[in-house]
C-alpha positions in Angstrom: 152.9 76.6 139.0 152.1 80.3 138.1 151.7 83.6 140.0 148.3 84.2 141.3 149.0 87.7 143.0 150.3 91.0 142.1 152.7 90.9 144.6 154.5 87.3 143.3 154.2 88.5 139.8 156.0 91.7 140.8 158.5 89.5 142.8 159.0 87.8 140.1 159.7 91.0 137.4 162.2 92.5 139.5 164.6 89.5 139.0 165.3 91.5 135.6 166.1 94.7 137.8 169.1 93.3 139.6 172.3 92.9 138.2 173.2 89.5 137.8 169.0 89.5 136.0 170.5 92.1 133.9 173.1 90.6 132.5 171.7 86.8 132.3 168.6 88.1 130.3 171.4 90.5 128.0 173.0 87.1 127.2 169.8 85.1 126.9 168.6 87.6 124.2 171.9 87.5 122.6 171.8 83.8 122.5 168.0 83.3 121.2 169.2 86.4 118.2 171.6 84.4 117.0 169.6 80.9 116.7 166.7 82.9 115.2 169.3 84.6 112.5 167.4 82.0 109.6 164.4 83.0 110.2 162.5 86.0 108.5 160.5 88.4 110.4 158.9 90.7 108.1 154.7 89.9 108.4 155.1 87.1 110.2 153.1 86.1 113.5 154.6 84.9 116.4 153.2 83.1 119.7 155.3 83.8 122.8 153.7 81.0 125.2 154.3 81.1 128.8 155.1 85.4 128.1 154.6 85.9 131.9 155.6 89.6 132.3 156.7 89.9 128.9 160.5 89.8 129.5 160.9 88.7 125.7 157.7 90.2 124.2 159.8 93.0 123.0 162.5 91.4 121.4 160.6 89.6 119.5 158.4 92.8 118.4 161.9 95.0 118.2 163.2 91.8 116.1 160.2 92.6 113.5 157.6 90.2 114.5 154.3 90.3 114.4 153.7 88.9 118.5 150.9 87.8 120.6 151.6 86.5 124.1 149.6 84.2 126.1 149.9 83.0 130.2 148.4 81.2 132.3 148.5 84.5 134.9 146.1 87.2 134.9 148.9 88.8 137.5 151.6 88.9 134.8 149.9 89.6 131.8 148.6 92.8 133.8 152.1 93.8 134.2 152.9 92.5 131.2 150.2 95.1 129.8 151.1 97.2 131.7 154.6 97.6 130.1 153.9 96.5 126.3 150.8 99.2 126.2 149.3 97.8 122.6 152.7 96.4 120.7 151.2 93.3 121.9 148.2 91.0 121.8 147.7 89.3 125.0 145.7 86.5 126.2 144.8 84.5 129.1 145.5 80.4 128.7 147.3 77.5 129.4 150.6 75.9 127.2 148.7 72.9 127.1 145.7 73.7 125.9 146.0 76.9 123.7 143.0 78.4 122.7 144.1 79.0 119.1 143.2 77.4 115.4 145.2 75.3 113.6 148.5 77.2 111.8 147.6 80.3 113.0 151.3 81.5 113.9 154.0 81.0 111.8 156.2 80.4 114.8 155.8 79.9 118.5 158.1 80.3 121.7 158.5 78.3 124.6 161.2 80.1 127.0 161.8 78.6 130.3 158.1 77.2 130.0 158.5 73.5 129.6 159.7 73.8 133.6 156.3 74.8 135.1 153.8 72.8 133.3 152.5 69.4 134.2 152.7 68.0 130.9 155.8 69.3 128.6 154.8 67.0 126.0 152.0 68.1 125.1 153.4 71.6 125.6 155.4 70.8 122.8 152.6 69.4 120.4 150.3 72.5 121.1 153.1 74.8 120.5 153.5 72.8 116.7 149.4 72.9 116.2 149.7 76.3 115.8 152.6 77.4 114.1 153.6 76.3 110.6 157.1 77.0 110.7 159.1 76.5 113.4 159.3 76.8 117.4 162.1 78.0 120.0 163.0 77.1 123.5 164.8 77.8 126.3 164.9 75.9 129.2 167.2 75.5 132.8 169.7 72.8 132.1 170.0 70.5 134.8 173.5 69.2 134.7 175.0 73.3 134.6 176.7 75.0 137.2 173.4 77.2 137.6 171.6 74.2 139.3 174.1 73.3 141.6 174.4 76.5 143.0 170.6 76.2 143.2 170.5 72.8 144.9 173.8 73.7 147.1 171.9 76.7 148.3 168.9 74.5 149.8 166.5 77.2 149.8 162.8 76.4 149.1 162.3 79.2 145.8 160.2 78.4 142.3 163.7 77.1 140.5 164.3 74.4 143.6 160.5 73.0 142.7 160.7 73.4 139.2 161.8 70.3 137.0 165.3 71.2 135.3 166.1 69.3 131.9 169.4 68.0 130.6 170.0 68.5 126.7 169.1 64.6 126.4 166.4 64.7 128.1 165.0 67.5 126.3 166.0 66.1 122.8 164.9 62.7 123.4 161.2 64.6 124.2 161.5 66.5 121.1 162.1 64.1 119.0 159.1 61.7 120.6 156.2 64.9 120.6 157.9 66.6 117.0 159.4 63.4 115.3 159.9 65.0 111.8 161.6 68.4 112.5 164.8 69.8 112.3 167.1 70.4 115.1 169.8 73.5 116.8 170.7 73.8 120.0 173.7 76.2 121.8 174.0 77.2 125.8 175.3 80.2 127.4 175.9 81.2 130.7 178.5 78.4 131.8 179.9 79.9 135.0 177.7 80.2 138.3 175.3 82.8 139.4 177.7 85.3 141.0 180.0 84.8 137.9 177.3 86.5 135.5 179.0 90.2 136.1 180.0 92.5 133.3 183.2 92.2 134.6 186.2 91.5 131.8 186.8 87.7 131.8 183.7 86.6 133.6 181.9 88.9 131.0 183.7 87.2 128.1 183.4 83.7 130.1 179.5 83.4 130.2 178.6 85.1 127.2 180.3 82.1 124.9 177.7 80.3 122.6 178.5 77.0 123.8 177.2 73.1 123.0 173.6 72.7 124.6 174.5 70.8 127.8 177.4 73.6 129.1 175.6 76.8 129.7 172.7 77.6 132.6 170.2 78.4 129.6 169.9 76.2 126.2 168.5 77.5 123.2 166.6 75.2 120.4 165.6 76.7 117.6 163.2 74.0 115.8 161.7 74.0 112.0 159.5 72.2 111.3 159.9 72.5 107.7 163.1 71.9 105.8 166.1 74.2 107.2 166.7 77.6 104.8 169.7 77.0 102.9 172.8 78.5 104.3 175.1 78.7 101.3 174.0 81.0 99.0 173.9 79.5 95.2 176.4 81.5 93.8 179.1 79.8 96.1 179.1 77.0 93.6 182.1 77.4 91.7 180.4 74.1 89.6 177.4 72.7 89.4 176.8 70.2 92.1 176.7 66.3 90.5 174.3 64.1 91.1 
């Protein structure tokens, strides 16, 4: 499923324009910050796959990455253009088959992607062709508050025809396409839709970093290399035994 038109990729950017958009994409950025908090920034090139309008293009280029984006929709990557002016490199293609050597990134992003495509898989396997060091994700969860609303609602929209993952189901497909990475996941987001207000309590209430299968919106960070250490050396009071 992409946008084809103008029109439906416009549609679709506005969703960031209203205020419960707002605030969901405010806590989604939060959320993706502190899972990427290992990983260093300075000269290093990332792929944002599935960039669509570019809703995260310039956190990742504000967060000191080097980013290229890539769709599948000439209709958002014009808007997308259209926004990003040249902070950006942009190109036309599919998350299944991207159009890029070997390694060439040092990480890649997948955010809300793996819902749209035909094959999340290989999605996957692409997305660790051609990045050396690691990969994140975010994707729907299926078993959150968020998709009930969506399902109770019974309204034909993109997120009613889109396939919604549970954390299981979404680590079980990691582990089969990336079998030897490394692994950390969080959620945010838990209440419903009309909940996400900056409001005190329901503020507070959906901007909790929660385990992956609470929130509307999981974040996995994934190496694909051995995990930075997070204790620095000098917290040995001893030299660790063998």
């Amino acid at each position: 499923m992409h946008w084809k038109t103008t029109e439906q990729a416009r549609a679709y950017d506005t969703w960031a324009t209203h205020p419960q958009g707002m605030f969901a994409l405010q806590q989604e950025r939060r959320l993706l910050q502190n899972m990427l908090a290992p990983w260093p920034r300075r000269k290093q090139k990332l792929l944002d796959i599935g960039c669509g309008t570019g809703f995260f293009l310039d956190f990742f280029w504000e967060g000191g990455f080097d980013v290229t984006g890539i769709d599948i929709s000439p209709a958002m990557l014009a808007l997308a253009r259209e926004k990003k002016g040249h902070r950006s490199d942009l190109h036309v293609g599919s998350a299944e088959h991207l159009p890029f050597a070997d390694r060439e990134f040092d990480y890649a992003s997948l955010l809300t992607v793996l819902e749209f495509v035909d094959d999340p898989g290989l999605a996957l396997r692409e997305a660790a062709r051609v990045s050396r060091k690691g990969i994140v994700l975010l994707f729907l969860n299926k078993l959150s508050l968020y998709r009930c609303s969506v399902r109770l609602s019974r309204m034909d929209t993109a997120l009613s025809r889109v396939q919604w993952f549970s954390w299981w189901r979404m680590r079980a497909l990691i582990q089969k396409n990336l079998p030897s990475c490394y692994m950390r996941a969080r959620s945010v987001l838990v209440g419903p839709p009309f909940t996400w207000r900056p409001v005190l309590g329901l503020r507070h209430l959906n901007s909790l970093f929660l385990p992956p299968w609470c929130g509307a919106v999981t974040a996995v960070r994934i190496d694909l290399t051995a995990p930075y250490a997070q204790t620095p050396l000098m917290a040995w009071e001893t030299e660790p035994s063998a």
